[in-house]
N, C-alpha and C positions, 0 to 999 in steps of 0.2 A: 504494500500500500504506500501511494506518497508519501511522504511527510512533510514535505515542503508549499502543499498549496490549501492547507490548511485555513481557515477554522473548520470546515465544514467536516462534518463528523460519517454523512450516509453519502451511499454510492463511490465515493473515492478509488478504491478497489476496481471500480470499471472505467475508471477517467481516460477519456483515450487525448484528449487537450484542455488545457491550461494556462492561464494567463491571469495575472493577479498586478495591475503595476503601482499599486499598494505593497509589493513585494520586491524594496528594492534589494534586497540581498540573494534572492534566487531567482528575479525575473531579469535581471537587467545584467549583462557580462560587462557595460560600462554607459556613459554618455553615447548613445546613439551621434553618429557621425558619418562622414565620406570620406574612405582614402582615394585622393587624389591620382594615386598610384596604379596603375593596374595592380591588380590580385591574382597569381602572386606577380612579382616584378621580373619584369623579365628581361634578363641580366644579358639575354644577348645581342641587347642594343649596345651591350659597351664596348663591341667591337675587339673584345680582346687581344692583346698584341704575344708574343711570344714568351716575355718575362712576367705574364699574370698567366694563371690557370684558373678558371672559375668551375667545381660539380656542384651539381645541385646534389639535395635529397644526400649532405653527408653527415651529419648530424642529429642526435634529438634536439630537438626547441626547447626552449623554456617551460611549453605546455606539457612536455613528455610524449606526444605524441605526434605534433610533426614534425616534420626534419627541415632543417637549416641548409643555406649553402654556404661550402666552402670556400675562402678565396686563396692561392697560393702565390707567392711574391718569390722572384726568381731573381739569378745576380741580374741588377740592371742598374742601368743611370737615371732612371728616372725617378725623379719625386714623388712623383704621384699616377698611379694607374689610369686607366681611361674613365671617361666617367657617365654617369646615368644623368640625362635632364626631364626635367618634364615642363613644358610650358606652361604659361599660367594666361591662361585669357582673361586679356583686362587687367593686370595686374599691376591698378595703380594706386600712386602715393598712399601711405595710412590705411592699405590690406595688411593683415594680419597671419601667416603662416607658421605653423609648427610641422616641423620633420621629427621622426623618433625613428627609432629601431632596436634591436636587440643585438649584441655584440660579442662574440668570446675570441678571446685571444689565444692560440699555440700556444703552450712551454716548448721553446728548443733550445738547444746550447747556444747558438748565434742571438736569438733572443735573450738568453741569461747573461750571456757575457758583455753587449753592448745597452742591457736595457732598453730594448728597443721594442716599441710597441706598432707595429702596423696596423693602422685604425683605417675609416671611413670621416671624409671630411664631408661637408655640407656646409653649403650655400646659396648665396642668389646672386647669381652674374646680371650685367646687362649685356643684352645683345648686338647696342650699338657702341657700347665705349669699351666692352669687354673687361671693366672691373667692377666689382662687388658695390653695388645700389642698394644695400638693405640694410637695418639697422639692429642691433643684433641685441634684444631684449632680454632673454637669459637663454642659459647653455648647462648642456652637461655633455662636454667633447671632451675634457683633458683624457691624456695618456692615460693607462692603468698597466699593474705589475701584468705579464704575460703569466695564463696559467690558472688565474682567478678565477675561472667560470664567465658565467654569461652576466652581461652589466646593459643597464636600460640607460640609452643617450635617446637626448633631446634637444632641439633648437629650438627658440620662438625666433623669427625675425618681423620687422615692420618695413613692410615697400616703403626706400626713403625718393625714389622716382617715377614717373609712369613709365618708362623704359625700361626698367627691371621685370621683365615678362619670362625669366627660363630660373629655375630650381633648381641647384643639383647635388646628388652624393657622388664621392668616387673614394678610392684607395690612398694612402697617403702617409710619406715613409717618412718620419721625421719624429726627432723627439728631443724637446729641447731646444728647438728651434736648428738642431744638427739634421743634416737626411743622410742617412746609412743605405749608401751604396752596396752591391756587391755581397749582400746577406740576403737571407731567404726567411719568409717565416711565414704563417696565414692564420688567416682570422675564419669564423663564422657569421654568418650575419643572418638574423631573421625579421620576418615580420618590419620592412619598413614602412612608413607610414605619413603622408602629405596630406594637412588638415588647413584646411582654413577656420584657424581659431587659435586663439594664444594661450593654449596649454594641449596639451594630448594627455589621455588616460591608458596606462598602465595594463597590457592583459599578459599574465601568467598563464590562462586556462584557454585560452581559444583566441581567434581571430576580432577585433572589431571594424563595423563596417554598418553604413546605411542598412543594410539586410540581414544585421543577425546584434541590433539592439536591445533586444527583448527574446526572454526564453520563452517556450515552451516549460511549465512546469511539470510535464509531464517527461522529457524527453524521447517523443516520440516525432515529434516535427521540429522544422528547421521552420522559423517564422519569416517571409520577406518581407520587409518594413521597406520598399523601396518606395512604397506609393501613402504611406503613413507619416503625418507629421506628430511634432511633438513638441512641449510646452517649455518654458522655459525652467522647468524642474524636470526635466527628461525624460515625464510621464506623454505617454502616448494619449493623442489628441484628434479629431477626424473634422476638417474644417468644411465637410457641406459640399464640398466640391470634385475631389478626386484620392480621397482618403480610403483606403482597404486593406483589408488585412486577409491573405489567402491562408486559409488551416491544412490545404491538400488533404482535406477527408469527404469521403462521403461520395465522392462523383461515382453515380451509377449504381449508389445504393437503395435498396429497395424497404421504406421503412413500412411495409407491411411482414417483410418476413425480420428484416432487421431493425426493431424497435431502438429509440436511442430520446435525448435528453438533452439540449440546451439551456442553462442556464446563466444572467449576467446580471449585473448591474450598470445602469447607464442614467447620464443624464444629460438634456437637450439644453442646446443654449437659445432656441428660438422656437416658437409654436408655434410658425407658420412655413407652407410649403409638406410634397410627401415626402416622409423620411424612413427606409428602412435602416434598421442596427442591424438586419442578417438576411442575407439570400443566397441562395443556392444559384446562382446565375444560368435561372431560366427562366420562361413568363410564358409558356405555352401548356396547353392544354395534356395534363399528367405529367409537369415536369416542378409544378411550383413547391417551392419551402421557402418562404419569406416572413418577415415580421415587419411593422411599426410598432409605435410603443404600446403598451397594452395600457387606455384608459381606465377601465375597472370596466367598462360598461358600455364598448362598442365592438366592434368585427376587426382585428388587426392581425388576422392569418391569410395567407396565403399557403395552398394547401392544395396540392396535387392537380385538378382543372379548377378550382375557386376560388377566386381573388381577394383581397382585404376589402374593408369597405371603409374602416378608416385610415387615415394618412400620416395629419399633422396630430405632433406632440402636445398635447393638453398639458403641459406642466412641465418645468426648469426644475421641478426636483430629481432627489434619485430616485430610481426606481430598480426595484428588484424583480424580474424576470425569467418564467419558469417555462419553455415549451417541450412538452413529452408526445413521443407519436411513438403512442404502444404498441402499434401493431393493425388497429384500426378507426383509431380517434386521434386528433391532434387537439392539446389542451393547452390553453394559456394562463399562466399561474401570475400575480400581480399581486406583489410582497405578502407570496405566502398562500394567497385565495385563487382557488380555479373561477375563473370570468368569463373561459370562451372555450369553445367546443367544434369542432367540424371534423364529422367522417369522412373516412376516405378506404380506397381501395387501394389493390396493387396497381404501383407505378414504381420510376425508379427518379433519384434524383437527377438533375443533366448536366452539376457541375460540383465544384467541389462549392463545402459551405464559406462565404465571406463573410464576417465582419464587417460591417461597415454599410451596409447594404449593397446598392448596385449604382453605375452610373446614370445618372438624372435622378437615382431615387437616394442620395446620396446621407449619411448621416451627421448630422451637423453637433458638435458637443464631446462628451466625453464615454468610453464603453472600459470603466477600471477593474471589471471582472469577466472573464469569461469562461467558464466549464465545458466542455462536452463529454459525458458519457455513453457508453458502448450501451446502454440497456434503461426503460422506461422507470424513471424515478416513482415512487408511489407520492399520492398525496400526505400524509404522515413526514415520507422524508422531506420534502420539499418546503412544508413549515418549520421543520427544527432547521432546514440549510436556512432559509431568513431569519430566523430568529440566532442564528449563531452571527448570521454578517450585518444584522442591521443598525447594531448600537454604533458600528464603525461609520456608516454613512447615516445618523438618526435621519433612520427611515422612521 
């Protein structure tokens, strides 16, 4: 049984998805964000010259479970290896960028003997004067002993021109302001990372990225947050317009033989226009699973060939919602009380379930809990689930 997406005491044991972003210590792997970077980086834009060696996939990571690549530094006169850029469109005066990455350094004798640490530099060239236009807010580049393990670097810069438009990391043999020719040594590097924001967050345990801001508390889906925004507390948010959250469940499921359960809490920031918090992304005849918010007291199912009948949200508070399709009734629970009713037969879903509703039916406001379980909650369990989560939102 979970134990992480708690309070809720029944059904758990069947949960096939979960999301709680009340739950920032198991929902969230950090600050939702974009790396600027491709995913992973791919190293062989740098052109590599004969005195660098780059493998991928030589290393474990920091996370334990991916691997790092290698870089290998061979006798040469060069200072610095070739290097990665990435353009920056638009990237003028008083933009804000941070680079990070992950870093380990070789023990080797030539390393011991000359203290010599071959790192990754990073910076921001211009492209028309070809020196450094950016102003360099804080840092964590210095040297480290070779040997140490894996060490988290960071830059913040601030575009100090509008002509500062290219970014970049590369290799860089020097220590002390000496560069040691003619020695060999190599570093690991994982997980770099180009943010437009003046800090970067930290991951030991996995990747971050626009598409994997928020977990699954279940660990059975990978959530894509590409088309989700989010608040300035890094709670997930749906502004009405083109906000969705795909669960990859349910396409082509048939809830007469496969009964199942959603449960959320949501609340509207406006109570006008139609608004679904959940569809199944279809609207033809035996394909429909949708919802609006459940008033207590009108039609806000959509439900195999039969449509809702209401739209807009009646009310900016939260609300706690329960829809179970046993098998052959689809029931709308509304903190706690069954309110709506509609049979149905076999049919199958035609997409997988969304969050968020659909486009033009879009949901405008907040959705801070979401459950799905694999099997028809009874009404018993479904008052004690509200009564365990209501005091949190006084429902």
């Amino acid at each position: 049984m979970p134990t992480s997406v708690g309070p809720n005491t029944f059904g758990e044991e069947n949960l096939v998805f979960a999301f709680d972003t009340g739950d920032t210590v198991n929902s969230y792997k950090g600050e939702p964000t974009e790396n600027l970077f491709p995913t992973p980086l791919d190293l062989s834009e740098w052109n590599t010259p004969s005195d660098l060696q780059i493998t991928p996939n030589a290393d474990i990571a920091p996370d334990g479970t991916s691997t790092a690549v290698k870089i290998d530094f061979y006798d040469t006169a060069n200072l610095f290896g070739p290097s990665y850029n990435r353009t920056l469109s638009g990237a003028t005066a008083g933009r804000t960028f941070t680079i990070s990455f992950w870093e380990k350094d070789i023990n080797s004798q030539a390393l011991e003997i000359y203290n010599f640490s071959p790192s990754l530099e990073i910076y921001v060239v211009s492209p028309v004067t070809g020196s450094t236009q950016a102003t360099v807010v804080s840092a964590n580049t210095n040297n480290r002993t070779p040997g140490t393990g894996w060490t988290y670097r960071e830059c913040v810069y601030q575009i100090a021109q509008n002509d500062a438009t290219a970014m970049y990391i590369r290799p860089y043999r020097e220590s002390g302001g000496v560069s040691f020719t003619g020695e060999t040594g190599s570093l690991f590097i994982w997980h770099p990372q180009l943010e437009e924001k003046d800090h970067a967050t930290q991951f030991v345990n996995g990747t971050r990225s626009a598409t994997q801001g928020l977990l699954d508390l279940t660990g059975n889906s990978t959530l894509n947050l590409t088309n989700v925004s989010f608040d300035s507390n890094a709670q997930m948010t749906f502004d009405g317009t083109d906000d969705l959250l795909d669960t990859n469940l349910f396409s082509g499921r048939n809830p007469s033989t496969d009964p199942f359960t959603v449960e959320a809490v949501l609340k509207a920031d406006t109570t006008s226009g139609a608004r679904l918090w959940i569809d199944a992304s279809g609207n033809g005849i035996d394909q429909r699973f949708y919802s609006s918010l459940d008033d207590g007291g009108g039609n806000p199912l959509g439900i195999s060939g039969s449509a809702y009948g209401d739209s807009a949200p009646n009310t900016t508070d939260w609300t706690h919602q329960t829809i179970v399709m046993d098998g052959t009734t689809a029931r709308s629970y509304r903190n706690g009380v069954a309110t709506y009713t509609k049979e149905y037969g076999s049919y199958t879903l035609s997409g997988d379930i969304i969050i968020g509703g659909r486009n033009g039916y879009n949901w405008s406001g907040d959705i801070a809990l979401v459950k799905i379980y694999n099997r028809a909650l009874t009404a018993s369990e479904i008052k004690s689930n509200f009564n365990a989560i209501k005091g949190r939102f006084n429902i």
